[in-house]
C-alpha positions as CSV (number, residue, x, y, z in Angstrom):
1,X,13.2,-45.8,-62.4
2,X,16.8,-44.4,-62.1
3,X,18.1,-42.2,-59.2
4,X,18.0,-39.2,-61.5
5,X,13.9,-39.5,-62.1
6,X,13.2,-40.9,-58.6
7,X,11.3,-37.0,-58.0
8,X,8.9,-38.7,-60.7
9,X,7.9,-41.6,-58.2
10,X,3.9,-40.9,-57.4
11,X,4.9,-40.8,-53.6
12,X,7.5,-37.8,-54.3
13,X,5.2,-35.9,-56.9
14,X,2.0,-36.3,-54.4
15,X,4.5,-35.7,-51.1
16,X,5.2,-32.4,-53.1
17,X,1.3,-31.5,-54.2
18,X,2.1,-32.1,-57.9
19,X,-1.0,-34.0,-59.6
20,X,-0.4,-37.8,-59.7
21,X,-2.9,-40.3,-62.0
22,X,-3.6,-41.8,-58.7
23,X,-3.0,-41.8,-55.3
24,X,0.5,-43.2,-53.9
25,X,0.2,-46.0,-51.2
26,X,2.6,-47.0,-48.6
27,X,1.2,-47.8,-44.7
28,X,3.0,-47.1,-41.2
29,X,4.4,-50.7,-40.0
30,X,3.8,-52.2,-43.4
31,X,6.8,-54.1,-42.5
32,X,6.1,-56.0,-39.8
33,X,4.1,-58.6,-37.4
34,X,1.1,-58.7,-40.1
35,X,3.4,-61.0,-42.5
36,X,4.4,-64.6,-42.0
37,X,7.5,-63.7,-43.6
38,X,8.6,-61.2,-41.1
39,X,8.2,-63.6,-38.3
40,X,10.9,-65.9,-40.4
41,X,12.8,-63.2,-39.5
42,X,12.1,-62.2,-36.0
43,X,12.3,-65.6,-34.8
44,X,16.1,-65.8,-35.1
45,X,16.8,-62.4,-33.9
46,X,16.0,-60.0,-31.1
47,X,14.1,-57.1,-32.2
48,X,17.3,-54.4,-31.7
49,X,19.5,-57.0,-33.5
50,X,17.1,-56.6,-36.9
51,X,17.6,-53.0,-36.4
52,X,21.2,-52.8,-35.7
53,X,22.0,-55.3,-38.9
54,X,21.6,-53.6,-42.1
55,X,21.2,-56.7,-43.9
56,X,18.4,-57.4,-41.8
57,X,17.1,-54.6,-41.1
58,X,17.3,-53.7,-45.4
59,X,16.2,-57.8,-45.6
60,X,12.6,-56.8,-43.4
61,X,12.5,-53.2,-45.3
62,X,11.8,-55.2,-49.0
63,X,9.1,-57.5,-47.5
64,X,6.7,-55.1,-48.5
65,X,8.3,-53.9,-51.5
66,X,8.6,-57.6,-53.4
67,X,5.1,-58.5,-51.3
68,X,2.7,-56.1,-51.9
69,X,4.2,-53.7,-54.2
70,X,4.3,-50.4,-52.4
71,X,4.4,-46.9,-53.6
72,X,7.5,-46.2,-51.1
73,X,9.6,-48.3,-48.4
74,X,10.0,-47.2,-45.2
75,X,13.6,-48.2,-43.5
76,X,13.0,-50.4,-40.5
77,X,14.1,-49.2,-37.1
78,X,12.4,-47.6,-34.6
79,X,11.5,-44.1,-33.0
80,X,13.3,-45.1,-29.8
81,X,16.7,-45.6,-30.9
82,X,17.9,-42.1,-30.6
83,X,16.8,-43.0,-26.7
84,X,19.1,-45.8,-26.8
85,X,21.8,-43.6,-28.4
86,X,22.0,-40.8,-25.9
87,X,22.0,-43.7,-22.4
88,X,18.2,-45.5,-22.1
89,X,19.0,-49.3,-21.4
90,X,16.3,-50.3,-24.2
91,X,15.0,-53.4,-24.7
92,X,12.0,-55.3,-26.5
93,X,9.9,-57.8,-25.0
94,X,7.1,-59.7,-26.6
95,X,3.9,-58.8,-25.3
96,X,5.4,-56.1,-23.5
97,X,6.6,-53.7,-25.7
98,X,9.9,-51.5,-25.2
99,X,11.2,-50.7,-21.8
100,X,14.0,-48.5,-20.4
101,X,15.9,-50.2,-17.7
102,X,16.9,-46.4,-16.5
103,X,14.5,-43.9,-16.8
104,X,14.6,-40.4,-16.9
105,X,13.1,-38.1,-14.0
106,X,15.4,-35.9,-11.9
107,X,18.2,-33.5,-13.0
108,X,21.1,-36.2,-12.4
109,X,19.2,-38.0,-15.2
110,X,18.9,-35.8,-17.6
111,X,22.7,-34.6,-17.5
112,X,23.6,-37.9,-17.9
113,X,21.9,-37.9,-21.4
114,X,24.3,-37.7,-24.1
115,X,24.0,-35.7,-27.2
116,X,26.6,-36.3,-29.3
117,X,25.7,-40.1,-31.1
118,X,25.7,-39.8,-34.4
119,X,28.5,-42.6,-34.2
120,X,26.5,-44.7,-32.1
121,X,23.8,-44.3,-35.0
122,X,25.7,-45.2,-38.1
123,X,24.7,-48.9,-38.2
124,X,21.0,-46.6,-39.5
125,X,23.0,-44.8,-42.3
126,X,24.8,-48.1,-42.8
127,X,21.2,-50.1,-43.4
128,X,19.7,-47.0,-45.5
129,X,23.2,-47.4,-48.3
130,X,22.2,-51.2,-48.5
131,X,18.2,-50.8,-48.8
132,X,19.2,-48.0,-51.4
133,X,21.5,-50.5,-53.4
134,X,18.4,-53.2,-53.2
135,X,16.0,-50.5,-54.7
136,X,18.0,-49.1,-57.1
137,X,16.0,-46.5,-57.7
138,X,12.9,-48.2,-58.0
139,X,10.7,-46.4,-55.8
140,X,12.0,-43.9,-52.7
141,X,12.7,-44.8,-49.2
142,X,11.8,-43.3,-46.6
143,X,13.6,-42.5,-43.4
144,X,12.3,-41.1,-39.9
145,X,12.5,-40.1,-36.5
146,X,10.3,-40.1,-33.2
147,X,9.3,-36.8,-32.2
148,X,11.3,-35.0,-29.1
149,X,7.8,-35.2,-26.8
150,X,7.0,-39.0,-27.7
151,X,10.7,-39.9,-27.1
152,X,11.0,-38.3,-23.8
153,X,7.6,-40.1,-22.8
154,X,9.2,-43.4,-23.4
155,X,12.3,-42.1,-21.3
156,X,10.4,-40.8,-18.5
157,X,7.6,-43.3,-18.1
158,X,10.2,-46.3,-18.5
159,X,8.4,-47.7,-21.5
160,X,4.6,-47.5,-23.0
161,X,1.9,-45.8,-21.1
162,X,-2.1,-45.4,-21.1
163,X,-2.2,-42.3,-19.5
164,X,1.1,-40.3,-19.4
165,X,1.2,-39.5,-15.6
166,X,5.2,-39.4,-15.0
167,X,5.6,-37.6,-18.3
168,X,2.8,-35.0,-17.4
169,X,3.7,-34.6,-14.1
170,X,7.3,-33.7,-15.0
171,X,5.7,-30.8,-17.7
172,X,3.6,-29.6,-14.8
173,X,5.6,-29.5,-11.8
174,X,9.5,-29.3,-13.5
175,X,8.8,-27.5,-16.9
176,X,12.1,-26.8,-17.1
177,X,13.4,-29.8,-16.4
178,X,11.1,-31.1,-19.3
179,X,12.6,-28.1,-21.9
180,X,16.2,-29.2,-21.1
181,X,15.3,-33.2,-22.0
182,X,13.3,-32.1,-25.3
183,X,15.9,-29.7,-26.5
184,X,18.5,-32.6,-25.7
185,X,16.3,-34.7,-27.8
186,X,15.5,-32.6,-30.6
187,X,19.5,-31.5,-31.0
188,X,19.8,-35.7,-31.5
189,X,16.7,-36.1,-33.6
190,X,18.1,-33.4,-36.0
191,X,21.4,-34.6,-36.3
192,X,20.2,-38.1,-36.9
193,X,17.8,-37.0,-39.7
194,X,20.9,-35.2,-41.4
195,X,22.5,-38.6,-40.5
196,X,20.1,-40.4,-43.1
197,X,19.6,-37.5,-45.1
198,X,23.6,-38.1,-45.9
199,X,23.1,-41.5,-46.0
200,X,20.8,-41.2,-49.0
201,X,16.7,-41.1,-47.5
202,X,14.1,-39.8,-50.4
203,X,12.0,-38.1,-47.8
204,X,11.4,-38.4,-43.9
205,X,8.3,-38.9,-41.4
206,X,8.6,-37.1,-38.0
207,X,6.2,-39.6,-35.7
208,X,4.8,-37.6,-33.0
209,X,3.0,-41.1,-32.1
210,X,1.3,-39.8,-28.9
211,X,0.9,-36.1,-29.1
212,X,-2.8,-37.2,-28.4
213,X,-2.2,-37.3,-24.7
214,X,-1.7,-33.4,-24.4
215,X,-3.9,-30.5,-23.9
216,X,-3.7,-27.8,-27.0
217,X,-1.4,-25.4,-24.8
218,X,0.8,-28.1,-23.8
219,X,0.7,-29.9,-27.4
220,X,2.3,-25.9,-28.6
221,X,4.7,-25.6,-25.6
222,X,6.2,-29.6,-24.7
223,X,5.6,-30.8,-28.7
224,X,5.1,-28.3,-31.7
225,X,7.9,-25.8,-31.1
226,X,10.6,-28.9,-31.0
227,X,9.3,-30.4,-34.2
228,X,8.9,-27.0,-35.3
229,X,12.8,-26.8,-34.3
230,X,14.0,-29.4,-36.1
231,X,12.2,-29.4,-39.6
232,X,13.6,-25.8,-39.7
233,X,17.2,-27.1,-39.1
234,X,17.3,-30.4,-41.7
235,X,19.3,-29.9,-45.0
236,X,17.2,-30.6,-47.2
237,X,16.9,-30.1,-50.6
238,X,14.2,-32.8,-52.4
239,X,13.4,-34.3,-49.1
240,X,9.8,-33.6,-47.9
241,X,9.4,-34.2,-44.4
242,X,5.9,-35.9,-43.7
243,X,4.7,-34.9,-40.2
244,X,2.3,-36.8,-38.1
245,X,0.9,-37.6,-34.5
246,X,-2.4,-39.4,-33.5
247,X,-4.3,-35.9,-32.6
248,X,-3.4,-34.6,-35.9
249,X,-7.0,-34.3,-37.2
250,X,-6.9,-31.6,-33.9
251,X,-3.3,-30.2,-34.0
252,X,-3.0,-29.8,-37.7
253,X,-3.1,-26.1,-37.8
254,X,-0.4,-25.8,-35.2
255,X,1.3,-28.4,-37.7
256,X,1.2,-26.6,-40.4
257,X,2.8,-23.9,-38.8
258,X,6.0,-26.2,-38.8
259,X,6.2,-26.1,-42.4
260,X,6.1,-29.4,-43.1
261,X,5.4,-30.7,-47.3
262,X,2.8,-33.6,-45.7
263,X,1.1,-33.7,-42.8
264,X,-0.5,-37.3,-42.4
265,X,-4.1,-37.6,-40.5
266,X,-5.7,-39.8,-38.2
267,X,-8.9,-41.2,-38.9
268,X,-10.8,-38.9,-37.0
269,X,-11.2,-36.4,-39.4
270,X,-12.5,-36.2,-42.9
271,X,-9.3,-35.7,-45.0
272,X,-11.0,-33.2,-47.7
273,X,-12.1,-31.1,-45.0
274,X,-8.6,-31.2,-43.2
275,X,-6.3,-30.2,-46.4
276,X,-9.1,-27.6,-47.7
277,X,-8.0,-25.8,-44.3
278,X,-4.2,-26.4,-44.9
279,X,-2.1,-23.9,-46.5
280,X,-1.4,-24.2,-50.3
281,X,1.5,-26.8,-51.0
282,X,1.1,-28.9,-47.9
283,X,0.0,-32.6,-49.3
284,X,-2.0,-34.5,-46.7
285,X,-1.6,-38.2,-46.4
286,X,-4.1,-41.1,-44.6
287,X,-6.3,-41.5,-43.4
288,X,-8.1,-45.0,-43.4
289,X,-9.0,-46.4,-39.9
290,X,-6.8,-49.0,-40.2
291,X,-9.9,-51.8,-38.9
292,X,-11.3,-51.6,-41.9
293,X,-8.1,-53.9,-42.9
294,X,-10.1,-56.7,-40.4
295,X,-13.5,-56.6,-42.6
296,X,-15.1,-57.9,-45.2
297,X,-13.2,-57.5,-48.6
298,X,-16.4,-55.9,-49.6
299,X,-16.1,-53.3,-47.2
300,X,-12.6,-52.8,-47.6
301,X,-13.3,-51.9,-51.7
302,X,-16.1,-49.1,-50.4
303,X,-14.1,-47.7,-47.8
304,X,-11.1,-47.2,-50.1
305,X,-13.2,-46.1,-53.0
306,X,-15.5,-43.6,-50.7
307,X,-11.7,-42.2,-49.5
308,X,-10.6,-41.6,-52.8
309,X,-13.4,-40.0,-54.2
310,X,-13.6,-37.3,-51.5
311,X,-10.1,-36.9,-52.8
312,X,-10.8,-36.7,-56.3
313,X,-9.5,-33.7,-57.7
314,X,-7.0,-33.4,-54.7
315,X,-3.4,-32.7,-55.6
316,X,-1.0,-33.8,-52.7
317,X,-2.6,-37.1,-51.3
318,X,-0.6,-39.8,-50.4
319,X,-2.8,-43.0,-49.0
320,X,-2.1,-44.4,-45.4
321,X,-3.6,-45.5,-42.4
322,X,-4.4,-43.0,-39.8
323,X,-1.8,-45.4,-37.8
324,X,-0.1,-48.5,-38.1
325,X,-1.4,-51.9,-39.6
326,X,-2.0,-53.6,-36.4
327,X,-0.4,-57.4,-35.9
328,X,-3.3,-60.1,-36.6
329,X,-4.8,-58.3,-39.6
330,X,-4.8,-60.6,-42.5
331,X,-2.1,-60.4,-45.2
332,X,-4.6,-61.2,-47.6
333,X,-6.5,-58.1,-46.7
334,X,-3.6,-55.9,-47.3
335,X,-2.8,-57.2,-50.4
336,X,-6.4,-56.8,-51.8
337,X,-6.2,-53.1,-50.6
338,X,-2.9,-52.4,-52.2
339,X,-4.1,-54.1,-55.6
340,X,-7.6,-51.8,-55.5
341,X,-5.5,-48.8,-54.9
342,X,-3.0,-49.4,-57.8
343,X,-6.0,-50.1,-60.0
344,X,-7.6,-46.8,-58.9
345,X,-7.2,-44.0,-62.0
346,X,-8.3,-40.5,-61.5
């Protein structure tokens, strides 16, 4: 497939509710801990040195590609480097997850935050040129962002949470403190999705990974309006933007709202029942419980089939997980799952 008829790839087609023969696949973290390959990789480098390579990080985005056989690649990075770009002291530690050396909670903090990065971002453009040149047009790439609200939870909360305290506290008793560190955020976020636009994406996925943790007021006020924000200001022309957040199969109205092409659900919804309630044109994309990867191949085969069928009929379904492929799930199981798809015909 040439650049010229990349818009002809099923992911682009279904991403723009045109009818496909069959559904596109691609899953969030299909590159990653799952493969034995990967780890070839990760052992010889820190986790911020793959991203910060593009050889690497365009080396760990084809795993997938030449390994399973994917409907779309997904550039590898991460939602928290736009946190590292604007002054969080990030790092990645096995086991641990990501942690910023400096968080963010008082005033002082938040003026420190720089806005202006998109230099400090260009090894991301840099890895999207060589990913592009490894493609070459095969099938499109997909670039993305972490939501302002998920971002600043990371920032304020120092790294990963269960239950959100510092970051809720700060909406609650400083809400204006919290606007000023979201719009910082989303003025970054939009500038570095122009950033990969530029650099040659075929479509981009805002994460919102842990919307979840707010009520439905807060989700509109501390979340929606920013990604609202920034869809609204991306130049795009030929570019769907995919939205999603775990709570989606609850905040997918308020989504909508936000105009974006896809919205992709959790797997706590029934998808047919989500994207009948959508407005026309907006493709849905999920949303297997991404378990099911641990069972029986058996199992895996009904599960998929049972999705697709509720879907039959359905234009604007792209196939995911309702999350990411977790770590110890089998490679075997994945590749089964990606052949039944592929062999699936409408």
């Amino acid at each position: 497939m040439s650049e010229k008829n990349i818009q002809d790839s099923l992911f682009l087609r279904a991403a723009f509710s045109k009818s496909t023969e069959r559904p596109p696949v691609w899953m969030m973290r299909q590159a990653g801990r799952f493969m034995p390959e990967y780890w070839e990789i990760k052992n010889k480098y820190s986790f911020l040195e793959m991203c910060k390579t593009p050889e690497i990080a365009a080396d760990v985005t084809m795993l997938p590609v030449n390994l399973l056989g994917i409907d779309a690649a997904i550039l590898f990075s991460d939602i928290l480097v736009t946190g590292e770009a604007m002054g969080g002291d990030l790092s990645f530690t096995q086991g641990v997850g990501p942690k910023f050396a400096n968080p963010v909670r008082t005033q002082a903090d938040v003026d420190k935050l720089l806005t202006e990065v998109d230099d400090k971002l260009q090894y991301v453009a840099d890895a999207i040129k060589v990913i592009q040149q490894r493609l070459n047009g095969s099938i499109p790439l997909i670039g993305f962002a972490g939501a302002p609200f998920t971002v600043m939870s990371y920032l304020v909360e120092g790294g990963s949470s269960k239950d959100f305290k510092l970051t809720k506290l700060l909406i609650h008793n400083h809400p204006e403190l919290a606007h000023q560190l979201l719009a910082k955020i989303a003025k970054v976020t939009i500038d570095y999705l122009n950033l990969q636009i530029n650099a040659g994406v075929n479509a981009l996925q805002l994460f919102d990974s842990w919307a979840l943790a707010l009520s439905w007021d807060d989700y509109k006020e501390f979340s929606h309006s920013y990604n609202t924000e920034i869809i609204s200001k991306l130049n795009r022309k030929d570019i769907p933007i995919i939205s999603f957040c775990k709570g989606s199969s609850v905040f997918a109205p308020l989504m909508a709202e936000s105009k974006p092409d896809v919205i992709s659900v959790d797997w706590n919804a029934d998808l047919l029942d989500i994207k009948k309630k959508l407005p026309a044109g907006i493709a849905v994309q999920g949303n297997l419980d991404p378990h099911i990867l641990y069972a029986d191949k058996k199992v895996i085969k009904e599960r998929i089939h049972r999705l697709f069928e509720r879907m039959r009929g359905e234009d604007g379904f792209i196939f995911n997980l309702g999350h990411g492929i977790m770590p110890d799930i089998p490679f075997d199981n994945v590749k089964y799952a990606v052949e039944l798809m592929k062999e699936f015909r409408y």
